[in-house]
N, C-alpha and C positions, 0 to 999 in steps of 0.2 A: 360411436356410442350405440350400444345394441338398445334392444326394450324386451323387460322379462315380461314374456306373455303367459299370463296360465289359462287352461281349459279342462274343463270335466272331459275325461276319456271315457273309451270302454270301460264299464261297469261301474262307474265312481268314479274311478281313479284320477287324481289327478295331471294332468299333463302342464310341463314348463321348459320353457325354449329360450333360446336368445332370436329377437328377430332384428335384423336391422332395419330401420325407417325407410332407407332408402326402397327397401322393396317392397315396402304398402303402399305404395302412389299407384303403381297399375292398379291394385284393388280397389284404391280412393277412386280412382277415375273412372272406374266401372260401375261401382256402385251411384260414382255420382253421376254418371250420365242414366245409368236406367232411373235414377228419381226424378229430373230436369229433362230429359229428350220429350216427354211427353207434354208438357209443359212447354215448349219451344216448338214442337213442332203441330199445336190443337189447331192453330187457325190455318197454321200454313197449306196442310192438304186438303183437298176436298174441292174448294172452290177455285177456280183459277183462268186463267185468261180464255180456255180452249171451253170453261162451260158458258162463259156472257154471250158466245153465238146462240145457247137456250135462251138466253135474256132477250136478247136481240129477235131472236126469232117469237116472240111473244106475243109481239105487236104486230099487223102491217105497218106498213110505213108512214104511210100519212097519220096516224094515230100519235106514233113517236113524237109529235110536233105540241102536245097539246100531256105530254106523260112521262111519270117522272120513275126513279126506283128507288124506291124506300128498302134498307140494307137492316137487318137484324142485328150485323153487328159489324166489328170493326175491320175482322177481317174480310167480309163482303161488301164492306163500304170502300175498303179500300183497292179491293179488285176492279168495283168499279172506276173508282177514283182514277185510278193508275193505266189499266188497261183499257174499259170503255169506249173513251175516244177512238178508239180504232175500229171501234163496232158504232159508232155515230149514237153511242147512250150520254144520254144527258150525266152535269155530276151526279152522286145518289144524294139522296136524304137520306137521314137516319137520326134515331133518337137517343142513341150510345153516345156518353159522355161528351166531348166538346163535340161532337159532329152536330148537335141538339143546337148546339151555336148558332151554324150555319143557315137554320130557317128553313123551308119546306118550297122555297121560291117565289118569287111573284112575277107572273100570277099563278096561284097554287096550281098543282097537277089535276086535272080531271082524271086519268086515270093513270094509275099506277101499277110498276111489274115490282111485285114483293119477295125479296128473300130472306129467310133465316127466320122466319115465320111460322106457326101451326096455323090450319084454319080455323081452330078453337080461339088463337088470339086472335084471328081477323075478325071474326064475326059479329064482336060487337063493336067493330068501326067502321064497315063496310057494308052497305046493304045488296055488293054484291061481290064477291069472289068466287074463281073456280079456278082449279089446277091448272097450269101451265105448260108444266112439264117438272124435272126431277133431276136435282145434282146426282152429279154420280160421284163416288168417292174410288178411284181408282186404286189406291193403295190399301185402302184399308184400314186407315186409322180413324179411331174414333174420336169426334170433334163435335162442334155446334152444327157442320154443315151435315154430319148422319143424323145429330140429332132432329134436321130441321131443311130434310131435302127439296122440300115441292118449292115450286118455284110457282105464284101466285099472279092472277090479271085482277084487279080491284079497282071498282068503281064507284062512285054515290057515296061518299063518306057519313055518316048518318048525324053530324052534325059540320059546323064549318071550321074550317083548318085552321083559324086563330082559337075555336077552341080544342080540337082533337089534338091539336100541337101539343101541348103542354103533357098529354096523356101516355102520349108516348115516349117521353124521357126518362132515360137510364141509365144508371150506373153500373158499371162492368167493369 
C-alpha cells in the first residue's frame, strides 16, 4: 500500500508521488533521533569518572574526613555515587528530587566540594567559597555541566544545616 504524498514545487506547482511507508522509517529515525539524542545524551557528557580526580584533588586529605559533595544535579550525584569510591569521596548530597531523601549526613559536613553550582548561588549559603577548579567538557556538548563548570570548596554555611536543608530542594 503506497501513500499519495503532495508538495508545493518549483514555482507553485504542485508535486504528487506514490511513496511507499516502508521507506520513511529511515527518515522517521533521523529525524527522531536529532529531536531525542540531545535529550539522552545532556547529563551524560561532561561530567565523568576521569573529572572526580578534580573533586578529589580539592581537598587535602585529612580534610576529606570532616567533608562532604554536594551534587547540582543528578547526573553529578550520580557520578559521584557510582564512581567516587574509587577516588575515596564520600556519597554526595544533593538537593534534586529523591537524592533530598537522603539527608546531608550526620554529622553534617563542615566543609563541602560543590558541583553544578554558580557562585551566585552559593553565596548566599556560604560565607565562604572559592574556585576549585573547572569541569572540562571534552565533547562538546552542551549540558548543565557547560552550563555550571567550576567546581567549588565551601565552608561556614550561614545558617545550620537542619535549616539550609530544606532550601536546597529541587525538582528537576
Amino acid at each position: 500500500m503506497d501513500l499519495d504524498v503532495a508538495a508545493a514545487g518549483p514555482h507553485g506547482v504542485e508535486v504528487r508521488t506514490q511513496v511507499d511507508p516502508v521507506a520513511l522509517v529511515p527518515l522517521l529515525l533521523i529525524a527522531l533521533a536529532k529531536l531525542l539524542l540531545p535529550l539522552l545524551v545532556d547529563g551524560a557528557y561532561g561530567f565523568h569518572r576521569d573529572e572526580l580526580a578534580l573533586v578529589d584533588d580539592a581537598l587535602p586529605p585529612e580534610e576529606w574526613a570532616r567533608a562532604g559533595v554536594l551534587a547540582g544535579n543528578y547526573g553529578e550525584a550520580g557520578a559521584v555515587e557510582l564512581y567516587g569510591p574509587a577516588h575515596g569521596l564520600p556519597p554526595p548530597i544533593s538537593g534534586v528530587n529523591s537524592f533530598w531523601e537522603r539527608g546531608y549526613g550526620d554529622p553534617p559536613p563542615e566543609t563541602l566540594v560543590v558541583l553544578g553550582f554558580t557562585s551566585a548561588q552559593l553565596e548566599p549559603l556560604f560565607r565562604n567559597c572559592a574556585p576549585a577548579a573547572r569541569v572540562a567538557n571534552r565533547y562538546g556538548v552542551a549540558n548543565e555541566e557547560t552550563r555550571h563548570p567550576d567546581v567549588f570548596v565551601c565552608r561556614d554555611p550561614v545558617r545550620p544545616w537542619a535549616e539550609l536543608w530544606p532550601t536546597l530542594r529541587r525538582f528537576a
